[in-house]
BATORMAR-653375 format. One record per residue: chain; residue number from 1; x, y, z of N, C-alpha, C, O in turn. Coordinates in Angstrom, 1 decimal, m for minus. Example, Ala and Ser with C-alpha at 12.3 -4.5 7.8 and 13.67 -1.06 7.14 Angstrom:
<sites>
+-------+------+--------+--------+--------+--------+--------+--------+--------+--------+--------+--------+--------+--------+
! chain ! resi !     nu !     nv !     nw !    cau !    cav !    caw !     cu !     cv !     cw !     ou !     ov !     ow !
+-------+------+--------+--------+--------+--------+--------+--------+--------+--------+--------+--------+--------+--------+
!     A !    1 !   13.2 !   m5.7 !    7.8 !   12.3 !   m4.5 !    7.8 !   13.2 !   m3.3 !    7.8 !   14.2 !   m3.3 !    8.5 !
!     A !    2 !   12.8 !   m2.2 !    7.1 !   13.7 !   m1.1 !    7.1 !   12.9 !    0.0 !    7.9 !   13.4 !    1.1 !    8.0 !
+-------+------+--------+--------+--------+--------+--------+--------+--------+--------+--------+--------+--------+--------+
</sites>
This chain:
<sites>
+-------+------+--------+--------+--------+--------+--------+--------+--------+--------+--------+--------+--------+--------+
! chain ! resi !     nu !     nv !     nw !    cau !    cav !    caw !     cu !     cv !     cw !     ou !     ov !     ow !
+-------+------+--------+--------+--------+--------+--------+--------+--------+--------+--------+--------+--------+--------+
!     A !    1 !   94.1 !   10.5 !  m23.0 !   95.0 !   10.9 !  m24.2 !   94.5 !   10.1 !  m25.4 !   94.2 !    9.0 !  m25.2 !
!     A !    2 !   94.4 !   10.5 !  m26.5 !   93.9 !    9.9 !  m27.4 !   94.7 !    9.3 !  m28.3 !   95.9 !    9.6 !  m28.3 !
!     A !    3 !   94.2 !    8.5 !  m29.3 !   95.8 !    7.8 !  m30.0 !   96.1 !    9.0 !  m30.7 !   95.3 !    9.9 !  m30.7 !
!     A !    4 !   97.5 !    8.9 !  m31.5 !   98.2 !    9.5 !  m32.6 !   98.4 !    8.3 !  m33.7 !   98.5 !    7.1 !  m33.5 !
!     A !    5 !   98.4 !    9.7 !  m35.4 !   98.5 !    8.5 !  m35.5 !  100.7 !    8.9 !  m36.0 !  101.2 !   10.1 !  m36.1 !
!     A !    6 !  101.3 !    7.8 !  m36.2 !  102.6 !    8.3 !  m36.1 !  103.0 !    8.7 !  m37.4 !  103.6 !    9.7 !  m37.7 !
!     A !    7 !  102.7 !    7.8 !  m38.3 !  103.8 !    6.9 !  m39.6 !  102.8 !    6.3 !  m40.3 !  101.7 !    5.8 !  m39.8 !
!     A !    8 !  103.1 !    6.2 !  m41.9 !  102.9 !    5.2 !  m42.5 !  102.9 !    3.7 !  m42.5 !  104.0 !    3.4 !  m42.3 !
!     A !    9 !  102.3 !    3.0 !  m42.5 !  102.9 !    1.4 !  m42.0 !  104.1 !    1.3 !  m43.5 !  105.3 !    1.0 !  m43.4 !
!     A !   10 !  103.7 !    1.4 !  m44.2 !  104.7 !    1.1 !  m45.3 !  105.8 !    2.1 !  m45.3 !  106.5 !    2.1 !  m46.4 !
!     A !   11 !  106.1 !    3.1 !  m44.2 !  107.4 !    3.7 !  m44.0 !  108.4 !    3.1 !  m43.1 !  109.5 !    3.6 !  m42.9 !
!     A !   12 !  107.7 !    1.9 !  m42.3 !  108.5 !    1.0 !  m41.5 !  109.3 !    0.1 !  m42.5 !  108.7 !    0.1 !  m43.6 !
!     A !   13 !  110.5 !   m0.5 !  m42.4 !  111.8 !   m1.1 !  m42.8 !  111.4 !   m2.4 !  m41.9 !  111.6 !   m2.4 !  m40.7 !
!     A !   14 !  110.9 !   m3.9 !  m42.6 !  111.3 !   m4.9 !  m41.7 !  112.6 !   m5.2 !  m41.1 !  113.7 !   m5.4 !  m41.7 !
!     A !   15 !  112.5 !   m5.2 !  m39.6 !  113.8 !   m5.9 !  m39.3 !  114.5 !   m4.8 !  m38.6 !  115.4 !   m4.9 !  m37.7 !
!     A !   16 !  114.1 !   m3.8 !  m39.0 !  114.6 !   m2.3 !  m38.5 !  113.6 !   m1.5 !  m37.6 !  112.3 !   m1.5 !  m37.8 !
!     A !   17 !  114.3 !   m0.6 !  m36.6 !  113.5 !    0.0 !  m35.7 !  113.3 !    0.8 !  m35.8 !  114.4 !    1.3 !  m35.9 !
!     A !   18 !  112.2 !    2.3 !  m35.9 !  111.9 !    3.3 !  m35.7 !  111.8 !    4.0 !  m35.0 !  110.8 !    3.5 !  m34.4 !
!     A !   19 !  112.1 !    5.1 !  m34.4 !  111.9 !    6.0 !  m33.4 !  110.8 !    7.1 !  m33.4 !  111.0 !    8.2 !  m34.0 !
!     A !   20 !  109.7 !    7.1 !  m32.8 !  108.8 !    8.4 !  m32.9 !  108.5 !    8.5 !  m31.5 !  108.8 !    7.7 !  m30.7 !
!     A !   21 !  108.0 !    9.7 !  m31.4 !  107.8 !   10.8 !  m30.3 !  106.4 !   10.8 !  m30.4 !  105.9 !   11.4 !  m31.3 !
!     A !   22 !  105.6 !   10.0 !  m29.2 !  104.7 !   10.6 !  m28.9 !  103.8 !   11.2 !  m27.5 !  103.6 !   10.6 !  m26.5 !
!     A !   23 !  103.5 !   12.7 !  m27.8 !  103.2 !   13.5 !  m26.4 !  104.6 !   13.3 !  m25.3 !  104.6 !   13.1 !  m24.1 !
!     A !   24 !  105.6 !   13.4 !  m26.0 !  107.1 !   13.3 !  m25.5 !  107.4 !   12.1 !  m24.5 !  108.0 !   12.0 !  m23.5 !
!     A !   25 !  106.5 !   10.9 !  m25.6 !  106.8 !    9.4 !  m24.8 !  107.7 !    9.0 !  m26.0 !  107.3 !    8.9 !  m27.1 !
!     A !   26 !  109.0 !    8.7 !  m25.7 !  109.9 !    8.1 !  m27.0 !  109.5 !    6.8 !  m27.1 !  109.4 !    6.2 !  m26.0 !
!     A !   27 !  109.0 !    5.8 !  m28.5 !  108.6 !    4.2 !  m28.7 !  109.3 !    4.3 !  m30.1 !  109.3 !    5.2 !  m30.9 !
!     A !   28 !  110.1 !    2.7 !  m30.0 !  109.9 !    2.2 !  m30.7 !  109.1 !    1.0 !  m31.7 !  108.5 !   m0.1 !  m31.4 !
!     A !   29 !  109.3 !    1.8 !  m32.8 !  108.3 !    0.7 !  m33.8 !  108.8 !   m0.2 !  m34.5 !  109.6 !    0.4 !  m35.2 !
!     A !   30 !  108.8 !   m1.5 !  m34.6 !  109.1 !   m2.7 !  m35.0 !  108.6 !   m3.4 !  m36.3 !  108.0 !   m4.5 !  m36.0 !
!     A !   31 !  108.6 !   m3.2 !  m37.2 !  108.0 !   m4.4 !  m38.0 !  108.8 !   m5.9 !  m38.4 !  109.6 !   m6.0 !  m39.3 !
!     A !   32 !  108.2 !   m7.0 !  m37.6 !  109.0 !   m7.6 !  m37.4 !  108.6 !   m8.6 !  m39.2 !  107.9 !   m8.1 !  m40.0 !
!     A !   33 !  109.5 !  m10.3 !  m39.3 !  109.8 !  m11.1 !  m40.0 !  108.4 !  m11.5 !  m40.5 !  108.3 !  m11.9 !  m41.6 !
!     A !   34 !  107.2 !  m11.4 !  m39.4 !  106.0 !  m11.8 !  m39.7 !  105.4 !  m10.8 !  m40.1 !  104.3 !  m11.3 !  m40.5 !
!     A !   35 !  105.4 !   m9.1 !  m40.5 !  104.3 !   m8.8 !  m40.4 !  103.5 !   m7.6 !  m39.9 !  102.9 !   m6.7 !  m40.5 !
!     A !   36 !  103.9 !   m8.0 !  m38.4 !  103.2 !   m7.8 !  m37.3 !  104.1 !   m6.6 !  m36.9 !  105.3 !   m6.6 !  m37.0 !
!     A !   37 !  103.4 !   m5.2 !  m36.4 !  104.2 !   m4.0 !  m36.0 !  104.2 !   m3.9 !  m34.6 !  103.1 !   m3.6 !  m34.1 !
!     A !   38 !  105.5 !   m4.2 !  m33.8 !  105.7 !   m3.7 !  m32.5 !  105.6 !   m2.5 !  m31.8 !  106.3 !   m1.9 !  m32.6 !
!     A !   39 !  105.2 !   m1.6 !  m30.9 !  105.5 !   m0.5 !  m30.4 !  106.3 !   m0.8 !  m28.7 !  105.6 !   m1.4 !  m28.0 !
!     A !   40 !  107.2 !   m0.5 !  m28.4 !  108.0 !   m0.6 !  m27.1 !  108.8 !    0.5 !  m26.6 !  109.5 !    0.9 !  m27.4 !
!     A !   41 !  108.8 !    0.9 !  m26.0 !  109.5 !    1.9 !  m24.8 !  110.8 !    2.1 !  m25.3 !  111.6 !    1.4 !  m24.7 !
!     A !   42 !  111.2 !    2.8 !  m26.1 !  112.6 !    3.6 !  m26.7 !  113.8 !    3.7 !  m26.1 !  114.8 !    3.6 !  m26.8 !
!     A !   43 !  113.7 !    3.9 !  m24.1 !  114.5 !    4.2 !  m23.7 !  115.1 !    2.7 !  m22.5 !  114.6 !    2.5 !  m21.4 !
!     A !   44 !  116.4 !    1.8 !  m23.0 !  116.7 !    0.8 !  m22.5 !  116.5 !    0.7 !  m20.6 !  116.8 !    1.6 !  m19.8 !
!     A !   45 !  116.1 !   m0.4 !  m20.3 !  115.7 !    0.3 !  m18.6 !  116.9 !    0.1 !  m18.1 !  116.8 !    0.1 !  m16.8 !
!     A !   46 !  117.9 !   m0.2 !  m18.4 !  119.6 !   m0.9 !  m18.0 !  120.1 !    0.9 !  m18.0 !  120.5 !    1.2 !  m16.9 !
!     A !   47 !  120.1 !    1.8 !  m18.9 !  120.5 !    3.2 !  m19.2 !  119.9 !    4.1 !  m20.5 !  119.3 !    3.7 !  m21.5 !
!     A !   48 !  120.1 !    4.9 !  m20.2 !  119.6 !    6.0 !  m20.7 !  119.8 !    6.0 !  m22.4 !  120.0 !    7.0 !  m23.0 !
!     A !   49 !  119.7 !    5.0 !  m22.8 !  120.1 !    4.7 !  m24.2 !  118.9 !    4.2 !  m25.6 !  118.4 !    3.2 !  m25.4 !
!     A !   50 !  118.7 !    4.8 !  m26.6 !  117.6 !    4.3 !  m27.6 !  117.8 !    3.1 !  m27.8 !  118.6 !    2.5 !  m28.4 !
!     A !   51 !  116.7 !    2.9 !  m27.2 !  116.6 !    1.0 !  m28.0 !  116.3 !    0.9 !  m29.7 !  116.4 !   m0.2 !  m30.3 !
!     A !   52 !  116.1 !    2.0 !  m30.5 !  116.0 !    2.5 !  m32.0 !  116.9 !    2.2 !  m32.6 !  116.8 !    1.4 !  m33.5 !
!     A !   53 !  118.1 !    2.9 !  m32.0 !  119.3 !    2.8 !  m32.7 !  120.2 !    1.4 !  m32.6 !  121.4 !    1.2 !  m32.9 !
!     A !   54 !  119.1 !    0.2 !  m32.0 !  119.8 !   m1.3 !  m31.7 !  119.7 !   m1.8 !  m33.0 !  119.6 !   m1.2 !  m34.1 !
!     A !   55 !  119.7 !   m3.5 !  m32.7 !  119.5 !   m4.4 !  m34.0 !  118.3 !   m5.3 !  m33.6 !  118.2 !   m5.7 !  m32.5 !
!     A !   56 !  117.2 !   m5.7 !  m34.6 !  116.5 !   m6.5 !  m34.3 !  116.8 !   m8.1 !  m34.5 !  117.1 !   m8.5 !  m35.6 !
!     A !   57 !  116.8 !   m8.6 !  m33.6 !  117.2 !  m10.1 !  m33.4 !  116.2 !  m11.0 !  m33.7 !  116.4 !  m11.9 !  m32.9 !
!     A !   58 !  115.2 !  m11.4 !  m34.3 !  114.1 !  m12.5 !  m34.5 !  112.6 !  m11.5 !  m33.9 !  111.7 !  m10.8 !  m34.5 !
!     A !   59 !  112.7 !  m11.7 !  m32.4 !  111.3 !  m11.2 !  m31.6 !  111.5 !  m10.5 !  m30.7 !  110.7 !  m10.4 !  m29.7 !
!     A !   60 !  113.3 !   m9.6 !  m31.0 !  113.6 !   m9.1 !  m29.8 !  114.8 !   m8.0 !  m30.3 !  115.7 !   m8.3 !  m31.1 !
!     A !   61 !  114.6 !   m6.6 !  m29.8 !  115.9 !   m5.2 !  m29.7 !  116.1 !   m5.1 !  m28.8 !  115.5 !   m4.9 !  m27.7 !
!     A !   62 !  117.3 !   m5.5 !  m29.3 !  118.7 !   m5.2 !  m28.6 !  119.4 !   m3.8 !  m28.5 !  119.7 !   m3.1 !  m29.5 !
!     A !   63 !  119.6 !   m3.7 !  m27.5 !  120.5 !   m2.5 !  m27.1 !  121.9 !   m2.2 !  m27.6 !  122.8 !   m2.8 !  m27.0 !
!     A !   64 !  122.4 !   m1.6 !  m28.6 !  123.6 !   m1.9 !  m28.7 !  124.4 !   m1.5 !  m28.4 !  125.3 !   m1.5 !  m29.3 !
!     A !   65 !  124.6 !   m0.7 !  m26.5 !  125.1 !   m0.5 !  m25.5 !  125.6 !   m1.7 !  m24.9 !  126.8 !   m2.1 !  m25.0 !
!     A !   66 !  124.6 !   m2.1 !  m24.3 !  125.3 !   m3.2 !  m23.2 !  124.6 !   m4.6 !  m23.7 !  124.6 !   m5.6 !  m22.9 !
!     A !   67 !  124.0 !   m4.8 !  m25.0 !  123.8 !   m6.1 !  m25.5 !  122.3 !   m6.6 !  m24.6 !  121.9 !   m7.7 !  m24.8 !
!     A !   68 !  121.5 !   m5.7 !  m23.6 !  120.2 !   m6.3 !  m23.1 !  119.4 !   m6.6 !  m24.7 !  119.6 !   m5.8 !  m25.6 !
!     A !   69 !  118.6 !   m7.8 !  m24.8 !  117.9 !   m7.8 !  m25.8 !  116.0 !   m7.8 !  m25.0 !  115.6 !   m8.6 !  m24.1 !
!     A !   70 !  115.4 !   m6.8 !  m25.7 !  114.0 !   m7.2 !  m25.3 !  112.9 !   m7.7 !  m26.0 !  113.0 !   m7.8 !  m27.2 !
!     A !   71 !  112.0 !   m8.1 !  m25.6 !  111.1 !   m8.9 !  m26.1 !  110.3 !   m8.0 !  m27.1 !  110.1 !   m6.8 !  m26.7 !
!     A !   72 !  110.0 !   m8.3 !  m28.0 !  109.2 !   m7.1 !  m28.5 !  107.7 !   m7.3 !  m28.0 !  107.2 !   m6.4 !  m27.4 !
!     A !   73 !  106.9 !   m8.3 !  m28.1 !  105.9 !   m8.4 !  m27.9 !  105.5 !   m8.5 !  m26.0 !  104.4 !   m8.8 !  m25.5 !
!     A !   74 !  107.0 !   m8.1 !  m25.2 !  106.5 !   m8.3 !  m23.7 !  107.2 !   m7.4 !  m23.3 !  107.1 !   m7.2 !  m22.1 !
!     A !   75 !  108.1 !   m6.5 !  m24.0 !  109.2 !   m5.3 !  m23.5 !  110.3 !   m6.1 !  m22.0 !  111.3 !   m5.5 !  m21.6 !
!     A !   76 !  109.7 !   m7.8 !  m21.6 !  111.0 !   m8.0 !  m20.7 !  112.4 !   m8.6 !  m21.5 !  112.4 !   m9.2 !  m22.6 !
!     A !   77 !  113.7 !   m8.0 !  m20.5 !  114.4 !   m8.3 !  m21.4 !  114.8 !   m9.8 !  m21.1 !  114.3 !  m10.5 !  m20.2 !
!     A !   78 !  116.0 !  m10.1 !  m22.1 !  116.0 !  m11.5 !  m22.3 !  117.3 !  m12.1 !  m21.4 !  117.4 !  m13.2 !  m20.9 !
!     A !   79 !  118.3 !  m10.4 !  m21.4 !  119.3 !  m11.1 !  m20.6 !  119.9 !  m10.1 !  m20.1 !  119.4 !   m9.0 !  m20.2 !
!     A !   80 !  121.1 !  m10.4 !  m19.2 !  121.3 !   m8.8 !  m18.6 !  122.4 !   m8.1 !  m19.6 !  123.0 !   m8.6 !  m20.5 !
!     A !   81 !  122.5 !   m6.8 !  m19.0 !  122.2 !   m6.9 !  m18.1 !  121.2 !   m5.7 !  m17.1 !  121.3 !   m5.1 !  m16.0 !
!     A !   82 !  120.2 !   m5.8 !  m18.5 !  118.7 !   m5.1 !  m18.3 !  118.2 !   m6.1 !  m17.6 !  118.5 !   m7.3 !  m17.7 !
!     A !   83 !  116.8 !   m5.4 !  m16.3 !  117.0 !   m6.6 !  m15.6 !  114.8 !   m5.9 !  m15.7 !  113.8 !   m6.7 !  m15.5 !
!     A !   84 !  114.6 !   m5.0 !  m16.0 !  113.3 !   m4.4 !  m15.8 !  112.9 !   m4.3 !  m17.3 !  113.7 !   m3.9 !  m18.2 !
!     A !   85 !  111.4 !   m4.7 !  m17.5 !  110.8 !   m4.7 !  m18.7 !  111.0 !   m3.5 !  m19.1 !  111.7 !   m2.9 !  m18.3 !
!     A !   86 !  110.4 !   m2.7 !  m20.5 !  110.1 !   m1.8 !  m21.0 !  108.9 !   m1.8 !  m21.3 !  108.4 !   m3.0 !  m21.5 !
!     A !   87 !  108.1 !   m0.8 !  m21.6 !  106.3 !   m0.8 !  m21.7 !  106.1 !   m1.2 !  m22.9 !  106.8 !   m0.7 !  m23.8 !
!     A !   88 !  105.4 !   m1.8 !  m23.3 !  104.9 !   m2.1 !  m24.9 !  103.3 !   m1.7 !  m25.1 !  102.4 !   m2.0 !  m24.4 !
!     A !   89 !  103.3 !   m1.0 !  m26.0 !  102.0 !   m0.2 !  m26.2 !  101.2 !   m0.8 !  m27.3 !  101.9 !   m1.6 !  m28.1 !
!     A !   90 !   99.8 !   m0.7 !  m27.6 !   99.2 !   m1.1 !  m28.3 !   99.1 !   m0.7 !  m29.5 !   99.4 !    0.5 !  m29.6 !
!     A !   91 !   98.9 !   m1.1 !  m30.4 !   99.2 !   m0.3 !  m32.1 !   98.0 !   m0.8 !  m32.8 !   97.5 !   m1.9 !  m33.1 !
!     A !   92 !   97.4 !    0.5 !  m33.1 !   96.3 !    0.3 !  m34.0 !   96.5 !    0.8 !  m35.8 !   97.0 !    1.8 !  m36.1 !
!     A !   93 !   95.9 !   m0.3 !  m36.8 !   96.4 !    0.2 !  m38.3 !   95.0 !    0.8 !  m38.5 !   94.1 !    0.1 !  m38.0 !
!     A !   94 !   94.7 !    1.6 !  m39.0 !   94.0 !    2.1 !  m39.8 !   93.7 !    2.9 !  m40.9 !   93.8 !    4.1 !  m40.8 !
!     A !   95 !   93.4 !    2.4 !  m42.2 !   93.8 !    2.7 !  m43.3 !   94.9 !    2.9 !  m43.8 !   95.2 !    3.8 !  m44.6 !
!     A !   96 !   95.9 !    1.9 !  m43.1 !   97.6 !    1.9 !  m43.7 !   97.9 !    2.9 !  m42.8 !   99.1 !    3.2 !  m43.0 !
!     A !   97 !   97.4 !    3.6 !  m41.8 !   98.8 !    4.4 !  m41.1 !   98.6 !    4.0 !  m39.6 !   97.5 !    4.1 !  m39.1 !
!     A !   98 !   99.4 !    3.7 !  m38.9 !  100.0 !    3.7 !  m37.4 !   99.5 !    4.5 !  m36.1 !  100.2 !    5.4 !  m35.8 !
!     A !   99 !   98.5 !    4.1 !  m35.6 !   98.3 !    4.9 !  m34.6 !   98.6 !    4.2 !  m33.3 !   98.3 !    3.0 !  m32.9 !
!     A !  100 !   99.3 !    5.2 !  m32.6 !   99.5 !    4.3 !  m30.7 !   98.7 !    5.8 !  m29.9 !   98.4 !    7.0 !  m30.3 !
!     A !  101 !   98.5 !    5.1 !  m28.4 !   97.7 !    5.7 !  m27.5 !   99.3 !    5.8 !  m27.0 !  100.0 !    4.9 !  m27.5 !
!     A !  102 !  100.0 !    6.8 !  m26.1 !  101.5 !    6.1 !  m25.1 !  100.4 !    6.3 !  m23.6 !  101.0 !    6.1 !  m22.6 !
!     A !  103 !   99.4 !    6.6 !  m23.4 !   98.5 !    6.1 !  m22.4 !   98.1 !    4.7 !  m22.4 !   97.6 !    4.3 !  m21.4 !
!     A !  104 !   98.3 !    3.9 !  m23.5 !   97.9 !    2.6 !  m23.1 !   98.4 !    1.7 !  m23.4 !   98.5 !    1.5 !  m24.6 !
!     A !  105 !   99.2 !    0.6 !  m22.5 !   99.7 !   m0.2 !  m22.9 !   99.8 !   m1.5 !  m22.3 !   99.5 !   m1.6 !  m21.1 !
!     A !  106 !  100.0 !   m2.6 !  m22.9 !   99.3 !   m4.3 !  m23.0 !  100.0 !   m4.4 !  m21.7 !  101.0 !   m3.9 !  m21.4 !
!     A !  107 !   99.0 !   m5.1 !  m21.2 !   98.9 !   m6.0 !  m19.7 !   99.7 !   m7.4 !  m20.4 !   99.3 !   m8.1 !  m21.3 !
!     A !  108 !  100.8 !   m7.5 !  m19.8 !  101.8 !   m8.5 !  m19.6 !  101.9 !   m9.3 !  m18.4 !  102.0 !   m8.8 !  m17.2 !
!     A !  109 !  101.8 !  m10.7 !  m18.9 !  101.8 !  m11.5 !  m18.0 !  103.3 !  m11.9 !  m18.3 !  103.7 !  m12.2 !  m19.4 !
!     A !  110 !  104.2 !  m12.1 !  m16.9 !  105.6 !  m12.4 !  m17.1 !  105.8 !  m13.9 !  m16.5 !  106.9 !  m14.4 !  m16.6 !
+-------+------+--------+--------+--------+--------+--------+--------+--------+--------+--------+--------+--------+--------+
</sites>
């Protein structure tokens, strides 16, 4: 599968989460305090709920269902009572716009 690209980088909101669809993989995108743009698995592994529509905490979205917060940079969560990571995908910038593969995503060591 080849990347897409999604979004503008400068249509990301620091601090705030995005929701895009790709090849009907739901990710959220993160531009966090530093910078640095997250891509993570949309859908909370605790329930069936958008991790988009959470709040971003420092280096971690939170669910604002049942309060699991995840890592952005490792998709594990921090507490319960999500107890299974979520996938975090690779994000490539090129020429200011956003591309993810949802075929590929970072080897996490937990």
């Amino acid at each position: 599968m080849p990347r897409t690209k999604v979004l503008a980088a400068s249509d990301l909101v620091q601090d705030q989460a995005t929701r895009v669809v790709v090849d009907d993989v739901p990710i959220a995108l993160v531009l966090d305090s530093n910078g640095e743009i997250h891509a993570i698995g949309d859908t909370c592994s605790h329930g069936q709920i958008s991790l988009s529509e959470g709040f971003v905490e420092g280096d971690t979205l939170e669910c604002w269902a049942h309060g699991s917060a995840f890592s952005l940079a490792t998709g594990v969560p921090q507490n319960l009572p999500a107890y299974e990571p979520v996938p975090v995908y690779v994000v490539e910038i090129e020429d200011g716009d956003v591309y993810i593969d949802p075929s590929v995503t970072k080897e996490i060591e937990q």
